[in-house]
C-alpha positions as CSV (number, residue, x, y, z in Angstrom):
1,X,-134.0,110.9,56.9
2,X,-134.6,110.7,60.7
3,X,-131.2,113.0,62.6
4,X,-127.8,111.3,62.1
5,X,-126.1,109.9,65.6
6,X,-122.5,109.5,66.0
7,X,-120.6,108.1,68.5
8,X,-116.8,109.5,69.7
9,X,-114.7,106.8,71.2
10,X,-111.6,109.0,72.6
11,X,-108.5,108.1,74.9
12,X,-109.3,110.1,78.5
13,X,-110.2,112.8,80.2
14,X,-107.6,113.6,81.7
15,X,-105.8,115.6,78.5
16,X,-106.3,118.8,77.6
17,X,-106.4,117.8,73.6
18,X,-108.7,114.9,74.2
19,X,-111.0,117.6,75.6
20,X,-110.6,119.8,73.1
21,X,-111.6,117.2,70.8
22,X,-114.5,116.5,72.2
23,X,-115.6,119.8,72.0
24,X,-114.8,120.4,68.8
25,X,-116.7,117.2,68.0
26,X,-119.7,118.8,69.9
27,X,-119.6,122.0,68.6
28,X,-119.6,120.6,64.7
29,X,-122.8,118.5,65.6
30,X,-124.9,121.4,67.1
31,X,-123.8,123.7,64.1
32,X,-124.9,120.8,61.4
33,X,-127.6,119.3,63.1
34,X,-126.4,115.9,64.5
35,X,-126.9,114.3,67.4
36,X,-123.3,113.4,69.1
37,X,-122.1,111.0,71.9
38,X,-118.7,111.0,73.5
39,X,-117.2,108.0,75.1
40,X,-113.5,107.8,76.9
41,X,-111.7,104.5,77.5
42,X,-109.8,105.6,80.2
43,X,-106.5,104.7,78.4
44,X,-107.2,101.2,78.2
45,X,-107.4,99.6,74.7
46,X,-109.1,96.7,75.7
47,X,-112.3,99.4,77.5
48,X,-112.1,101.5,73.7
49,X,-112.2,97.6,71.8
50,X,-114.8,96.5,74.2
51,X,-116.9,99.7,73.8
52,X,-116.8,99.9,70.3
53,X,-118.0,96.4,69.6
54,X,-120.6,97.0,72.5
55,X,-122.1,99.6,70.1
56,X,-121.7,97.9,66.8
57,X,-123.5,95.3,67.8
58,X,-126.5,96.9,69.6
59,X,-129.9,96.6,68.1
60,X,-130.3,98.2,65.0
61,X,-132.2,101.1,65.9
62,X,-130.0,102.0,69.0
63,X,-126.4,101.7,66.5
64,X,-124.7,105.2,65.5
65,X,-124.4,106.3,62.1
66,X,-121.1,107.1,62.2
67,X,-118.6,105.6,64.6
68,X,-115.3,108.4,65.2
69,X,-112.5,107.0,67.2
70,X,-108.8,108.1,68.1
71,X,-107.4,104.8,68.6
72,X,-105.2,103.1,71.8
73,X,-102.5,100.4,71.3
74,X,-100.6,99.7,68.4
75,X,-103.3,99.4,65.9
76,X,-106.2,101.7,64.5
77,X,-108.9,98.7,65.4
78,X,-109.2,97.2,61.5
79,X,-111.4,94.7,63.0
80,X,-113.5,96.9,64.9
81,X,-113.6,98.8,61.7
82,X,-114.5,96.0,59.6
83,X,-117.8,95.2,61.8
84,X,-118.7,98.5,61.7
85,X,-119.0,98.9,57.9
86,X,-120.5,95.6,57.7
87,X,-123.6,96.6,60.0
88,X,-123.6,100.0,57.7
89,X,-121.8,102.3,60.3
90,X,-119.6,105.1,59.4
91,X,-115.8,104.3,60.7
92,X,-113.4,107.2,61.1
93,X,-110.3,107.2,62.5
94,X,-108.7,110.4,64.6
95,X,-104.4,111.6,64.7
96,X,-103.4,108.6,62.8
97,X,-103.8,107.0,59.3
98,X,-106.2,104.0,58.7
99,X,-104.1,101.8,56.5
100,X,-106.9,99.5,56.0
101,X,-109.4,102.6,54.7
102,X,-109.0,102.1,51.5
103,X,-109.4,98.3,51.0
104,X,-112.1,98.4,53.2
105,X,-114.4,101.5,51.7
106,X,-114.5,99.6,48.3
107,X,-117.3,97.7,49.3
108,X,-118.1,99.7,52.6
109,X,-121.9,101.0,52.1
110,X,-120.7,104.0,54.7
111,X,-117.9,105.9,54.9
112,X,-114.6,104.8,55.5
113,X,-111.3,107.1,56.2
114,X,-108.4,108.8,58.6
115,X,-108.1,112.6,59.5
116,X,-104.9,113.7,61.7
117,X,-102.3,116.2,61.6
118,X,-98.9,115.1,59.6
119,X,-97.6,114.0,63.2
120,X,-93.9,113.3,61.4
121,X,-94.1,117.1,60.7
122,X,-94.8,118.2,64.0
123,X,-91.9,116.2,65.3
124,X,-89.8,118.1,63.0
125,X,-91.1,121.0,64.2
126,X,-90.0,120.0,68.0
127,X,-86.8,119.2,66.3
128,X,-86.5,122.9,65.2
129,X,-87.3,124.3,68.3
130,X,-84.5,122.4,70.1
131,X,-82.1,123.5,67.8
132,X,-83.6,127.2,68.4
133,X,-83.7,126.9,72.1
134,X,-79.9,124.8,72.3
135,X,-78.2,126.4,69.0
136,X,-75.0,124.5,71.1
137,X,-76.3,121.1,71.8
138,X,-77.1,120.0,74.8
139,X,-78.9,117.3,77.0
140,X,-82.3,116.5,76.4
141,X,-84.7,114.9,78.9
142,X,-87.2,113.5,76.3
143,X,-90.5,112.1,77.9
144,X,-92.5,110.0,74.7
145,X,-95.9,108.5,74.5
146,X,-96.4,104.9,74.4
147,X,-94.4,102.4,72.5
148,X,-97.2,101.4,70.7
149,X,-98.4,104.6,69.8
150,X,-97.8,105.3,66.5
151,X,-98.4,109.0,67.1
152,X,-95.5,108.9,69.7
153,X,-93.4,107.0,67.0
154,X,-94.0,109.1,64.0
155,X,-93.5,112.6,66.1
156,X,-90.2,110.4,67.3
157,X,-89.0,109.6,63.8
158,X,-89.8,113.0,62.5
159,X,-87.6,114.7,65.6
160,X,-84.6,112.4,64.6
161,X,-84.9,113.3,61.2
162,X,-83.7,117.0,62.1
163,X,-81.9,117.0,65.7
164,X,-78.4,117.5,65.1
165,X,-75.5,114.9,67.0
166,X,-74.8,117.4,69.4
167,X,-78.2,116.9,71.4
168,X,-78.2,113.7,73.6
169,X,-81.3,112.8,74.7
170,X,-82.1,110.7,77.7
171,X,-85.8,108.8,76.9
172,X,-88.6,108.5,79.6
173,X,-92.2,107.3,78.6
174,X,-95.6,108.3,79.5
175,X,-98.9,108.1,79.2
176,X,-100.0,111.3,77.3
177,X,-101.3,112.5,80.9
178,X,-99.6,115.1,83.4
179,X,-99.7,112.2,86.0
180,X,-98.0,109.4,83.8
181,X,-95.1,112.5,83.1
182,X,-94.8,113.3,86.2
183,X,-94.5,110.0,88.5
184,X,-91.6,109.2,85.2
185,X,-89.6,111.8,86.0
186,X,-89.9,111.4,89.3
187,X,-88.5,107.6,89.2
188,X,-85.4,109.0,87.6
189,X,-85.0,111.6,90.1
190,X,-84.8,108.7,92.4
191,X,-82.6,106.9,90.1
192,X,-80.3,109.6,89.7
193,X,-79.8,110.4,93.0
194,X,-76.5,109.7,93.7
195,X,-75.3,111.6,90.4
196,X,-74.4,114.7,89.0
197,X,-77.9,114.8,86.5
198,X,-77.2,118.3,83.5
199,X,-80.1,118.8,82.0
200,X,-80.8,121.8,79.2
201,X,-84.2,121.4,77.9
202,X,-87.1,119.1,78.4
203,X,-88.8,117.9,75.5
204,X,-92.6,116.4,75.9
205,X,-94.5,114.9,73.3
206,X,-97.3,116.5,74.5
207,X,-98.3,119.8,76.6
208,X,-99.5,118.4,80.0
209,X,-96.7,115.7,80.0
210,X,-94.7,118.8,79.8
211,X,-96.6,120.3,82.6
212,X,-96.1,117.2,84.6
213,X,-92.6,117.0,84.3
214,X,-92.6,120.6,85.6
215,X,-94.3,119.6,88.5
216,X,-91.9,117.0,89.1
217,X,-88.9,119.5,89.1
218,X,-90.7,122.2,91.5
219,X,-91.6,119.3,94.0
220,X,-88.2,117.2,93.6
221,X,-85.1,119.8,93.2
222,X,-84.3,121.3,96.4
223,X,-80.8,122.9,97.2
224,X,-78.3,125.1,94.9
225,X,-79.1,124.1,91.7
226,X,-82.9,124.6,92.2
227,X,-83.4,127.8,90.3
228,X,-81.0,126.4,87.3
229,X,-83.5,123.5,87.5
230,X,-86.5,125.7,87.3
231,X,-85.0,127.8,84.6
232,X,-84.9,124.8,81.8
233,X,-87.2,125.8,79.3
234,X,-89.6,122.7,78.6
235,X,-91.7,122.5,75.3
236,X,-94.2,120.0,74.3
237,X,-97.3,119.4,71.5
238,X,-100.7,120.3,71.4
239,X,-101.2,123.9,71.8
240,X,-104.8,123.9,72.5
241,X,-105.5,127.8,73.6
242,X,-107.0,127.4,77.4
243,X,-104.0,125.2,77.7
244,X,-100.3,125.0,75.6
245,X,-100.9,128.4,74.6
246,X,-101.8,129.9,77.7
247,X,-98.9,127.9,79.4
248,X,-96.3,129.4,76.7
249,X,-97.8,132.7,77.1
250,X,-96.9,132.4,80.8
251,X,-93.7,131.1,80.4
252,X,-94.4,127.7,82.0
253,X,-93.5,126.0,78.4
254,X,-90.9,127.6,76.4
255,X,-93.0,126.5,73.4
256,X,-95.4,124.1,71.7
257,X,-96.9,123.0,68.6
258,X,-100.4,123.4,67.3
259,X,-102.2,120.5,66.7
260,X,-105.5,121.3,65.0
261,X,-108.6,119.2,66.5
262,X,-109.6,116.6,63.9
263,X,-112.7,115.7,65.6
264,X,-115.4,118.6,64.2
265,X,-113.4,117.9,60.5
266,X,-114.0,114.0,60.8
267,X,-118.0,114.6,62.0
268,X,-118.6,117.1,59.3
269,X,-117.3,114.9,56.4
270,X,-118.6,111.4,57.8
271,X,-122.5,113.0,57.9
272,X,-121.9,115.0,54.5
273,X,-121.2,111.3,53.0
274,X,-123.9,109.8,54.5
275,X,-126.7,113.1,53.4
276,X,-124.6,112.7,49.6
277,X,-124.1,108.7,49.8
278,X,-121.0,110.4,48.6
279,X,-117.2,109.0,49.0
280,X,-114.7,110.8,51.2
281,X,-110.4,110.3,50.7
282,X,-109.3,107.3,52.4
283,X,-106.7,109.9,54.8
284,X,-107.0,113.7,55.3
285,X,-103.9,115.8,57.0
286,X,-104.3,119.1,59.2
287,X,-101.2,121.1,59.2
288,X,-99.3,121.9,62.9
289,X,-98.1,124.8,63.6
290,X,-94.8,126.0,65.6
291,X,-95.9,128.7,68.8
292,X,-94.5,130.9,69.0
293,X,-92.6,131.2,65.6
294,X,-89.6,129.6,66.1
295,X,-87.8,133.0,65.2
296,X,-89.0,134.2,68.4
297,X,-87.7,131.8,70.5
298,X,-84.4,133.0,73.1
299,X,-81.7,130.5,72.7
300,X,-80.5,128.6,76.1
301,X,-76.7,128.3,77.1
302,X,-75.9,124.8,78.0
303,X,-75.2,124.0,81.2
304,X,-71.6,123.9,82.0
C-alpha cells in the first residue's frame, strides 16, 4: 500500500490550541509514517465547507485518505462527511461528537467517527474553580465562544450545572481568539462608562480569550481602581503548556483547564483502520483536567 495522506481542516492560527493541534497532528504522522497536510479556514465556515469539498472532489489520485476536521458553525459538516465516505475517504471529526457517525459508518468503506474531550465536564470544572476562587459569590464577566459553537454551548451548560445563585454573570462573546476577546470587552468598557462596573473574576472559555480580556483591562482601566482591576484573577480552558500553563504559572490566569489535543489520537486511529480495514467507535472522549488542582487555588474576597 503506497503511504497514507491525511488532510487537517482546523479553525485558525491564531489560537494557541489550534496550534497545538496541529502539531500534535504532525508529530503522530512522522512517528507512524504518514504523510500529513494542515489546512486553517480562517474562522470562516463557509472557507472550511468550501475547502473540504475542494479536496473531496479532486482527482482521485490527489484525494486524502483520511479527512480530520474540527468543525465551524453549528454543525459537524454531515454533508461534507457524507461525500467524503462516498469517494472512500476517512472522515473524523475533532472537540465535538459526530451525531451522524454512526449511521453513516454502516455502509462507509473508511472510517467514520468523533474524538474530543467531555467539553460538558470541563465546564464543570470552570464551575468549580469559580466556586474555589469566589467561595462568596460574586460577579462574573463571562466571555463565551460562538453561539453556534456547540463546544461553547456544552462548556456553558456544564458551568450552569454547578455555579451556585450567588454568582451573576454578565455574558460577552468571542471568537475563540485574543483579538475577538479583547475588542468585546473593550465595547463594554465603552458601554459602561458612565457606571459603577464590580467585577470579581473573569471567566473565558478559552486561554487567549482570557489573555485578551487581560489586555483589555491593562489598556482600558486608568485611575484608582486600576490595581483592583488588575488584581481580578481571570481563568480560561485549554492549558496547552507554552501557553495556559505557562500563563498560570505566571500568574497572568488564575487557572485553566487541560484540554488534551485530539488531533495525533484521531490520525493514529483513522490510519490503523485503514492498514486493518478495521472499525473504530463512532465517538471517543479525552478527559480535561483542572490546573492547578482546584485545592490549590487562593479564594478571592468580593468586591465591596
Amino acid at each position: 500500500m503506497s503511504k497514507l495522506r491525511f488532510l487537517f481542516s482546523l479553525i485558525t492560527k491564531e489560537n494557541d490550541y489550534q496550534v497545538e493541534q496541529a502539531a500534535a497532528a504532525l508529530a503522530a504522522a512522522k512517528d507512524i509514517g504518514v504523510d500529513a497536510d494542515i489546512i486553517y479556514a480562517d474562522n470562516d465556515p463557509i472557507t472550511q465547507s468550501t475547502q473540504v469539498l475542494k479536496a473531496i472532489q479532486s482527482e482521485p489520485s490527489e484525494r486524502p485518505n483520511g479527512i480530520i476536521i474540527e468543525p465551524l458553525g453549528a454543525t459537524a459538516f454531515p454533508q461534507a462527511a457524507q461525500a467524503a465516505v462516498s469517494g472512500g475517504i476517512g472522515w473524523a471529526v475533532l472537540s465535538r461528537r459526530a451525531d451522524y457517525a454512526k449511521e453513516l459508518g454502516r455502509s462507509a468503506r473508511s472510517p467514520v467517527f468523533s474524538v474530543s474531550v467531555d467539553q460538558v465536564e470541563v465546564g464543570r470544572i470552570q464551575a468549580r474553580q469559580v466556586i474555589a476562587l469566589l467561595p462568596r459569590g460574586g460577579a462574573v464577566l463571562f466571555i463565551q465562544g460562538p453561539s453556534v459553537s456547540s463546544v461553547s454551548k456544552e462548556r456553558h451548560d456544564g458551568l450552569m450545572e454547578l455555579l451556585p445563585g450567588n454568582v451573576h454573570l454578565t455574558n460577552l462573546r468571542g471568537r475563540w481568539t485574543g483579538e475577538s476577546a479583547y475588542q468585546s470587552v473593550i465595547s463594554w468598557f465603552k458601554l459602561m462608562t458612565a457606571q459603577k462596573v464590580r467585577i470579581d473574576l473573569v471567566l473565558a472559555q478559552n486561554d487567549v480569550m482570557g489573555m485578551g480580556a487581560r489586555k483589555a483591562i491593562e489598556e482600558t482601566v486608568t485611575g484608582p481602581d486600576r490595581d483592583d482591576w488588575l488584581e481580578i484573577p481571570i481563568t480560561g480552558v485549554d492549558g496547552v503548556l507554552k501557553t495556559g500553563q505557562a500563563w498560570v504559572n505566571s500568574g497572568k490566569l488564575a487557572a485553566t483547564v487541560i484540554v488534551p489535543a485530539s488531533s495525533g489520537k484521531a490520525l493514529r486511529l483513522m490510519a490503523e483502520a485503514i492498514w486493518k480495514r478495521s472499525n473504530v467507535a463512532e465517538h471517543i472522549y479525552t478527559s480535561p483536567t483542572a490546573f492547578p488542582e482546584i485545592a490549590k487555588l487562593t479564594p478571592r474576597e468580593p468586591a465591596p
